[in-house]
N, C-alpha and C positions, 0 to 999 in steps of 0.2 A: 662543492660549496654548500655549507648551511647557513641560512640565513635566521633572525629571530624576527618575527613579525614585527617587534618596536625597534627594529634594527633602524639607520642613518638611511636608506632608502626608500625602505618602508614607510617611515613619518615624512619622509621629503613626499613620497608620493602620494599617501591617503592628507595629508593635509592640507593638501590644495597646491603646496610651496613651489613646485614646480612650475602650474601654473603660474604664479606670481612671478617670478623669477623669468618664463618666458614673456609674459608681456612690458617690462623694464626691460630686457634685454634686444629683443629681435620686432620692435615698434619699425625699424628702419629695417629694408631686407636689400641684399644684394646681393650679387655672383660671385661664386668663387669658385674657378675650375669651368663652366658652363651649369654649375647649378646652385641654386637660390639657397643660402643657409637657414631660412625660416623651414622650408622641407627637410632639410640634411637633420635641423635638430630634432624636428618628427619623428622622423627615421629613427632617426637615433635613438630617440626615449621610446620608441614603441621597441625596439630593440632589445634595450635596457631592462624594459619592464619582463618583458620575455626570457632575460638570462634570468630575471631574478626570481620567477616562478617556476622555472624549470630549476634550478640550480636551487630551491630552500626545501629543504628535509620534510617528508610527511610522515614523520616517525609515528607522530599523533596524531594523526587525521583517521578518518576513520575511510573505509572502500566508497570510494568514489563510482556513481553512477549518472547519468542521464537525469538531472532534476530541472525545473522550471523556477524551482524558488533559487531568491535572490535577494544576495545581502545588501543592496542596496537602499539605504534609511533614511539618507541625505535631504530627501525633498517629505519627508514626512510630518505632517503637522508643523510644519518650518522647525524642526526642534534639530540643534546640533549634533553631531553624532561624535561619540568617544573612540577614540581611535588607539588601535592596539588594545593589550589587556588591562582589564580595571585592578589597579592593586592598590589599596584604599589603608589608609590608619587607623586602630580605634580611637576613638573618644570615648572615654566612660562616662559613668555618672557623675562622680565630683568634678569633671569639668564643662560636661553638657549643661547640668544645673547652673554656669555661671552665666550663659549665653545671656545677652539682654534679647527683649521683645522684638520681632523683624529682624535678626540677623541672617543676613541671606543662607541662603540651601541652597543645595543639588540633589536631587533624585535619581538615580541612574535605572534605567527600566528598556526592557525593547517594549515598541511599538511599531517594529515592521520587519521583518526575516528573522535574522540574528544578531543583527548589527547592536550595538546600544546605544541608547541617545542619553542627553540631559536634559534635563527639566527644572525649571528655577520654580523653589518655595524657600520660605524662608520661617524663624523658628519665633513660636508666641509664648508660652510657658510652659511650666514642669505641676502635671497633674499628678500627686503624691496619691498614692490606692495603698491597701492595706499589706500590711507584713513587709513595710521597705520596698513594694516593688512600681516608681513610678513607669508613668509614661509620657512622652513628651506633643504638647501638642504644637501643628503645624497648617502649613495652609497652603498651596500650590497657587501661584502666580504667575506661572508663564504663560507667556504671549498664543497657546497652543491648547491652556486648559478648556477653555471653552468649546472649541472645535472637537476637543477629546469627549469632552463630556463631562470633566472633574477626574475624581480617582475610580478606575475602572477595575473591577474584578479580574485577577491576574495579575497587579502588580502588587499584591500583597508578596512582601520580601523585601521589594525594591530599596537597596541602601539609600540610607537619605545622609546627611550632613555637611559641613562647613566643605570647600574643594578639597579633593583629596583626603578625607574623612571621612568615615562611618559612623553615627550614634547611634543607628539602631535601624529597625526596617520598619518601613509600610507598613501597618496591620490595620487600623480600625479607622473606618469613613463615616461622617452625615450622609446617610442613604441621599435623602432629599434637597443638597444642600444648592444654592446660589453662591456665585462668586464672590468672595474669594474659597474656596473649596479646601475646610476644615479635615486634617486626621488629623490623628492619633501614631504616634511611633511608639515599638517595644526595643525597649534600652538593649544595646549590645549583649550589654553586663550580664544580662539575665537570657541570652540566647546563646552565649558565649558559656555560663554555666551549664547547661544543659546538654554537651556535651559529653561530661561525665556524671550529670545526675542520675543515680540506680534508677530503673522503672521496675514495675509491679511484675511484668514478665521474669525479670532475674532476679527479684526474691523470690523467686517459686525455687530457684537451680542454688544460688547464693544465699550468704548473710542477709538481714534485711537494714537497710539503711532508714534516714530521715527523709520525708516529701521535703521538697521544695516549695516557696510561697508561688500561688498561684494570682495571675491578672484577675483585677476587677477592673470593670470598665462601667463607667456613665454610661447609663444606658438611650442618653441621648445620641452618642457612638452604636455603631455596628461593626463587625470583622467585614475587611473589604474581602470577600466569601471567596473561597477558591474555586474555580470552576471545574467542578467533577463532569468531563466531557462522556457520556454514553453513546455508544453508535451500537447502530443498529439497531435500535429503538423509537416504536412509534410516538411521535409525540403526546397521543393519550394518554399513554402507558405509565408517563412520568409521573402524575398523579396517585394512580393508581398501586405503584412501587413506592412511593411517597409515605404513603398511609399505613404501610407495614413495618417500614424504618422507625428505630429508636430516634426520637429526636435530639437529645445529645450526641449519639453517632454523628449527627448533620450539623448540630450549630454552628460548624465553620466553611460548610460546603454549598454548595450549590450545586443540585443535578441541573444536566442540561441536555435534553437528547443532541444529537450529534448527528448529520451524515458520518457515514462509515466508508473505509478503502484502503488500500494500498498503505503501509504504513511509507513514507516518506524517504527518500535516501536525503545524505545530508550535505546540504549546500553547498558548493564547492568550499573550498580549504577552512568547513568548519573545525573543529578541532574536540577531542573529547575532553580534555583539559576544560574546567570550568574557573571562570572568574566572576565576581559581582558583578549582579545586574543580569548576566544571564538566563533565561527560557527553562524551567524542567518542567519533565513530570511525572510525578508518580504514579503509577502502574499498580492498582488492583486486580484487573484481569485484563489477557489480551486472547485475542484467537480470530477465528476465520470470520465469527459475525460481529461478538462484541468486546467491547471494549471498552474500559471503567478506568481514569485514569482523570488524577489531579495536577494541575497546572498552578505555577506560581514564578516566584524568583528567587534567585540565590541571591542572600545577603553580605556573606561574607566567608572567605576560604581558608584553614587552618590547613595548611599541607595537603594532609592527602582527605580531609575532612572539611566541612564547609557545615553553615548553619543558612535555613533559608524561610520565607511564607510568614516570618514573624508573630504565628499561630498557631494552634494543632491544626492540621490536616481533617484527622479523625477522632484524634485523643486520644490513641491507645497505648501508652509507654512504650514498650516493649517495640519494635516495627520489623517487617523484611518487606519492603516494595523495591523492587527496582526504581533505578533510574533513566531516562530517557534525556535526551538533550530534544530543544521544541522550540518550534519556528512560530511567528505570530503571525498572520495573515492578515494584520491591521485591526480595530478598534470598532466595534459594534456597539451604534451607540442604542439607549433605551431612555425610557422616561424613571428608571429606577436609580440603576446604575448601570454605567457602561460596561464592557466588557471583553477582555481580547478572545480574538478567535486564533486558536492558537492548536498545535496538532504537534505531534512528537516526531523523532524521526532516526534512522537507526539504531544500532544496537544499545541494552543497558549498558549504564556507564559506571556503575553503582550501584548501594544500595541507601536505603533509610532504613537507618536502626533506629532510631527516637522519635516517639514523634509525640511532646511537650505542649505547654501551655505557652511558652517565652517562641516555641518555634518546631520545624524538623529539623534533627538532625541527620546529614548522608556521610557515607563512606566512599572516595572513588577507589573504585574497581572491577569483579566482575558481579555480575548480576546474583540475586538470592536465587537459591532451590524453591520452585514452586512446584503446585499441587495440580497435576495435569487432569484436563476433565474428559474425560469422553462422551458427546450426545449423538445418540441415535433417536432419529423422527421415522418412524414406518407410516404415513397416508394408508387410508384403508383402501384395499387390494393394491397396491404399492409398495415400490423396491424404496427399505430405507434407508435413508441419505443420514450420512456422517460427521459430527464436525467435530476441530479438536478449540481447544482454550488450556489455559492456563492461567492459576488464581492464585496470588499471592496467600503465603499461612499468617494464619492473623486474621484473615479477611473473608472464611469461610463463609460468612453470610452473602457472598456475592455468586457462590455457585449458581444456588436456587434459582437469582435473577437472570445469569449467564441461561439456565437450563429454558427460563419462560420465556426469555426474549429469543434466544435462536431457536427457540418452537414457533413466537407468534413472527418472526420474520417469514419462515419457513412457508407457513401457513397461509399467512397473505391475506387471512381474512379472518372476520368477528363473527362468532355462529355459535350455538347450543353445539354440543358434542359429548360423547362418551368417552373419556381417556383412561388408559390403561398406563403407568409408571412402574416401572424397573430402576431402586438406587442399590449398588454395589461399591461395596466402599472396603480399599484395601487399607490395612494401617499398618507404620512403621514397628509399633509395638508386640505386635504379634502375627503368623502364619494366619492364623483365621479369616475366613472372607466373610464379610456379613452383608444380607441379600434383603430389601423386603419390598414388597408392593403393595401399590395402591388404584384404587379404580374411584372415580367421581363422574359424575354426569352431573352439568347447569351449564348455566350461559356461557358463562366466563373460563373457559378451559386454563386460559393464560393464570388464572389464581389458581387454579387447581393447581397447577402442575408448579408452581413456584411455592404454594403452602406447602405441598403433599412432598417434595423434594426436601425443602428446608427442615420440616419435620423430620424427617429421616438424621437429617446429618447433625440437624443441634443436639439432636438425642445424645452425640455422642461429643461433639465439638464445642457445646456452650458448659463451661465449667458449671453453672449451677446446676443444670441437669444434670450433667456425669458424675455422679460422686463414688465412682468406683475405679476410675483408673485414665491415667492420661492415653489420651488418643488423637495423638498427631495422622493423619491423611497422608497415605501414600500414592493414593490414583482414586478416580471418580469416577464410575461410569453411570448413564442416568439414559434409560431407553424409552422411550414414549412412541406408544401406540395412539392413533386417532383415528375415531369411528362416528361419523357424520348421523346413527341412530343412538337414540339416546334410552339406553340399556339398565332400562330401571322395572322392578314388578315389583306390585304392592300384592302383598296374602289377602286374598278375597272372601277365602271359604275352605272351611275343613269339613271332609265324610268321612264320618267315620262311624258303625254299630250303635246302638242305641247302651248296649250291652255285655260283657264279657264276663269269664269266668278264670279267674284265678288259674295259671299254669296256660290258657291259652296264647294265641299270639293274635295281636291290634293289628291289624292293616288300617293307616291314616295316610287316606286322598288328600292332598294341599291342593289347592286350585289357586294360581296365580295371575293376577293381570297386569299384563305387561306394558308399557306404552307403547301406542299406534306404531310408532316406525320400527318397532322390533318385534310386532304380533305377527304369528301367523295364520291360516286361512283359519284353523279355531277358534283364533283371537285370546285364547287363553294360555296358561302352561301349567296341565297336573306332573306333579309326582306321588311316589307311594311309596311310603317307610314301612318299618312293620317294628314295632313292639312286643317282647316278647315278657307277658304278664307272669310273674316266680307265682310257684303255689303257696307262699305267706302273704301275697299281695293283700295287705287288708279292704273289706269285701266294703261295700257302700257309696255313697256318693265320690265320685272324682271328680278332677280339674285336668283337660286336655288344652294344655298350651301352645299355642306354634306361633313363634315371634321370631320378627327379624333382629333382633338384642340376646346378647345370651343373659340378661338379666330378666325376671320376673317380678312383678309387685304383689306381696300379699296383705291383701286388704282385705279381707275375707270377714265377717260378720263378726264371729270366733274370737276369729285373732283381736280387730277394734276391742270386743269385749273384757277380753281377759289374757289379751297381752302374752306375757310369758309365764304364766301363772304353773302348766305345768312343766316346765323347765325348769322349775326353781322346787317346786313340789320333790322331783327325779332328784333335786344336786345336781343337775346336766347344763351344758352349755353349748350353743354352739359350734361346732365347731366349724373355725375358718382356715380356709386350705391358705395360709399365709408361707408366700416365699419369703426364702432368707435376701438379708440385700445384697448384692453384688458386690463382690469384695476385690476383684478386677475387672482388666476389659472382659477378658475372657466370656467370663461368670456374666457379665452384662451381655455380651452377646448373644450367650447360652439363653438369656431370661428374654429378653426381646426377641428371638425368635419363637419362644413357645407363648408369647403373647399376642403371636401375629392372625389375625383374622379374615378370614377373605369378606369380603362384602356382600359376596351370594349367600352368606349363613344362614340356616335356619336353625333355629334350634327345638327341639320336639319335648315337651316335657308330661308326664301324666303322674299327678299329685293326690295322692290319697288326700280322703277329709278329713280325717283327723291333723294334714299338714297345712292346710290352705283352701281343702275344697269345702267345706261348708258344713262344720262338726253338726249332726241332729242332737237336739236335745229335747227332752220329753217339754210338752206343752205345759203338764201339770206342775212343773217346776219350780217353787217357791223360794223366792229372795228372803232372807233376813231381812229386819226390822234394820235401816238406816245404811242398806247396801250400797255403797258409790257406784253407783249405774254413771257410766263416760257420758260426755256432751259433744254432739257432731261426730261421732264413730271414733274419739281418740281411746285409747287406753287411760282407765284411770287412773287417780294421784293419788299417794299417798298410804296405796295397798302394798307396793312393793315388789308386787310381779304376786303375794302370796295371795292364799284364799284364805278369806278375812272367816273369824273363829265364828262357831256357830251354822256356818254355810250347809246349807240340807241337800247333802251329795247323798245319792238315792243308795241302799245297801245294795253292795254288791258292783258301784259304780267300777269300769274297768278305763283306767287309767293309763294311757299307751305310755309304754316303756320302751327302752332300748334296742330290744330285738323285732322291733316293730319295721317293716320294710317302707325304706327311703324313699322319695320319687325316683320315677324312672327316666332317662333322660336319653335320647337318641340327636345326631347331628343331621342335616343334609344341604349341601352346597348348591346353588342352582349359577354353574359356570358361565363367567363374563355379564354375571347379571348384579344391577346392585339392587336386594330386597329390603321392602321396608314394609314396615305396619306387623300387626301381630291380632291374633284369633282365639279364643276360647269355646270351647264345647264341656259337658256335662256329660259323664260317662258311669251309667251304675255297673260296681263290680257286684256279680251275683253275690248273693247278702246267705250268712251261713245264721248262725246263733251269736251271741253275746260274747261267747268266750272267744268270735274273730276277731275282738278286739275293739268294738265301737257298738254302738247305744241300738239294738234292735229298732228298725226303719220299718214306722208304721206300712202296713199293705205288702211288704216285700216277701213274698214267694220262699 
């Protein structure tokens, strides 16, 4: 036997009617046989009831387990419960518009399992917004709003209209408001369009189409906010994830930390079949710790399609979220807006392909391909623990946060630390694996490890940074190490000779101080590079650099004075080791790895003076009459980099040229250490005659 839920017993027995029918009937009892027909009918209908749930098909049901929740809604906030499935009419807009002021409503919304109830509001006027697209406003008056709280975060969706009618959903509240409790509805017409409306995701693969007009809203109105429930997440944290999010991503959301658990089996004979009025949610990421997933209601179902949230979500056209089927767990109320607490519960049902301005749009069926993460935490001297997730595409910006929250869960506690990052990242596009690290040490490890992650991945995933090649994510892995010393040396002091000659080789002592919890009985950390000086090494004053940057500043007396004056003297320029730009992934991979830097760098640099270390020039020197001498050490105006006519360069002055030797420059890494600060020394290279190239140095030997 198969039965249909709105089947002739069905409504006999969810609508009370039996009841009714036995109290008219068996008021009087007597014997028949030696037993009382008031029992025999008992018997009977518990009987009855029993063929009829063993005997009706769960083609559609989803695997039944051991749950606690329970569709029972009947006694909630006294509000009626709609029995069997909601299949609802549209109303469009030339006949909504003709509603006079106060004409009753229904809301259809759960506020307790899965069940759905009604809700009586009734309809005030037609607010006309820009580009044709009204919205309707309205005002809830059931005998229940008050106890509710008004309109509560979560039932944005919720179909509203005349009985048995649809004009549009739930979207937009008076945060603050007093009875009778004012929204806002977004017209069918324009949630019902958006179904087929092109998004920005599929002009990138297709033709490009026309936008759609988009809602303006009185900003006296808010979106009644969809509840983006987080688990496993410390309440601090929300804040603090807050302040890194684009605030358009959010204007229809609301984070909420969340206990975390179990995800839910589903309530006995719920069904994956959706109809109006019902619980989803959509799924940004789910896994062992956390889990990022928006809550709202389905408005209305086209076959195997349905439109719902009567808002964006997110606002990103294009969408792949799963869908969940989700139970509410009753009404939380606040002094802002209330709010269901509401949690999801077996398998996707679907997905969201659209997700608009008039609403989301889903698909029933099986769940999207997402983007599996893998986190490993190693504890220092400790075996490290593994978790998995999984992040909808689309939504990469949610790994990062997946990666910092099941570290500070992990973790269990707020402390300075040294963290080491591992992100490897496979793409669909191509064989190549790209690898890179990072190391920080401060308070906050939780923003380390969510900056220093996210970094990695937008590099490749946020279209404005990538302009070399699409790169869809095929698997995530993100390893974090944590080290309770905080693994930082500042360059204290360079030793090195007073003096060198040409063709020999520098030995350079770096003395480094390390912070307390990573010194050891020395308290210091040397190394020693060695430079090997060429026999053209121009002979004179030097500049011995050792910085934690691989950049240098030349600011040198010289240079302030006269700029680039022999650069331009030569015809010469610069030259800058400029890469080409990336003209795929590939090429982008190839470029971000040879840019990658460890954090222990040092970089060794020894600069002749005629480059930076401090050109001698004779004392007796004489300027021209009206010479633009610079103000505050800039380069002057107006010279042009040349040396202005007249200029009394000494006979015989030698001008470095071309063949003149480069600085020299050596690397050295000081492992799992992050360096900072930078050191200069003064190095005479033994001084020959005039023809080495630079200006004979009074006293020099």
């Amino acid at each position: 036997m198969k039965c249909s839920e709105d089947g002739w017993l069905a409504n006999f027995i969810d609508r009370g009617q039996f009841s009714v029918y036995y109290n008219k009937t068996i008021k009087e009892t007597f014997v028949f046989g030696g037993i009382k027909v008031k029992r025999l009918l008992i018997f009977a209908s518990i009987a009855i009831t029993m063929l009829y749930q063993l005997g009706c098909s769960l083609d559609e049901e989803q695997t039944q387990s051991e749950n606690p929740i329970t569709n029972d809604s009947t006694s909630v906030l006294n509000a009626p419960r709609f029995a069997g499935d909601v299949v609802l009419e549209n109303m469009y807009e030339d006949e909504a518009g003709k509603l006079t002021s106060k004409t009753p409503l229904e809301i259809i919304t759960v506020l307790e399992g899965t069940s759905k109830v009604i809700l009586q509001a009734r309809f005030r006027s037609v607010r006309e917004g820009p580009l044709g697209s009204p919205v309707y406003e309205c005002e809830l008056i059931d005998e229940s709003a008050e106890a509710l709280g008004g309109v509560a975060a979560g039932m944005s969706g919720s179909p509203i209209g005349p009985p048995g009618r649809v004009m549009g959903a739930l979207a937009f509240a008076y945060s603050y408001s007093k009875p009778p409790y004012r929204f806002l509805v977004t017209p069918i017409d324009y949630m019902e369009a958006a179904i087929n409306h092109p998004t920005f995701g599929e002009f990138l693969e297709e033709e490009a189409a026309p936008a759609a007009p988009a809602l303006t809203i009185n900003s006296l109105y808010a979106p009644v906010k969809t509840p983006m429930m987080i688990t496993g997440i410390q309440p601090h944290r929300i804040q603090e994830l807050s302040s890194y999010f684009s605030d358009s991503r959010f204007n229809f959301v609301e984070l909420l930390g969340n206990i975390g658990g179990v995800r839910a089996a589903p309530p006995a004979g719920v069904k994956t079949k959706l109809s109006a009025g019902d619980m989803i949610g959509a799924a940004i990421a789910t896994g062992d710790v956390v889990s990022v997933i928006g809550f709202g209601t389905v408005t209305q179902i086209y076959d195997n399609k349905f439109v719902a949230f009567g808002h964006p979500f997110v606002a990103d056209g294009k969408s792949a979220l799963p869908v969940y089927r989700a139970v509410t767990h009753g009404i939380v109320p606040r002094l802002v807006l209330s709010v269901k607490s509401v949690s999801e519960f077996g398998n996707p049902i679907g997905t969201i392909t659209k997700d608009l301005h008039p609403g989301i749009v889903g698909e029933l069926g099986p769940g999207p391909a997402m983007i599996p993460v893998k986190f490993s935490y190693r504890p220092v001297n400790n075996t490290p623990m593994e978790k998995h997730h999984v992040v909808a595409y689309g939504q990469e910006w949610a790994i990062p946060a997946v990666a910092a929250l099941t570290m500070d869960a992990i973790r269990m506690e707020r402390n300075p630390a040294t963290v080491e990052g591992t992100v490897t990242l496979h793409f669909q596009e191509t064989e190549t694996v790209y690898t890179e690290k990072f190391r920080t040490a401060s308070s906050n490890p939780f923003l380390d490890v969510f900056i220093g992650t996210g970094s990695v991945i937008a590099s490749f995933t946020d279209t404005l940074r990538n302009s070399a090649g699409k790169a869809t994510l095929k698997a995530v892995s993100i390893s974090i190490t944590d080290k309770p010393q905080i693994a930082k040396a500042e360059i204290d002091e360079i030793i090195v000779p007073t003096e060198v000659m040409p063709g020999e080789s520098l030995t350079v002592s770096i003395v480094l101080l390390p912070h307390w919890s990573t010194a050891g009985a020395e308290r210091t950390i040397q190394r020693e590079v060695i430079l090997d000086i060429p026999d053209g090494f121009p002979i004179g004053e030097a500049t011995l650099t050792v910085s934690a940057d691989d950049e240098s500043t030349d600011d040198t007396e010289f240079t302030q004075l006269f700029g680039d004056i022999f650069d331009d003297i030569l015809d010469t320029e610069e030259e800058e080791d400029e890469k080409p730009l990336p003209r795929n992934l590939d090429e982008l991979i190839r470029q971000k790895e040879e840019e990658q830097m460890d954090a222990g760098l040092i970089t060794i640099t020894l600069t002749p003076s005629a480059f930076g270390g401090g050109f001698p020039l004779p004392e007796d020197l004489s300027l021209p009459e009206g010479f633009p001498l610079p103000e505050n050490g800039e380069e002057g105006e107006g010279d042009n980099g040349k040396i202005p006519e007249g200029f009394p360069l000494p006979e015989g002055f030698p001008l470095p040229d071309g063949s003149a030797e480069q600085p020299i420059e050596t690397e050295l890494i000081i492992k799992g250490f992050i360096v900072t600060g930078s050191k200069e020394v003064q190095i005479r290279i033994k001084v020959g005659g005039v023809e080495a190239g630079v200006l004979p140095i009074e006293g020099a030997q």
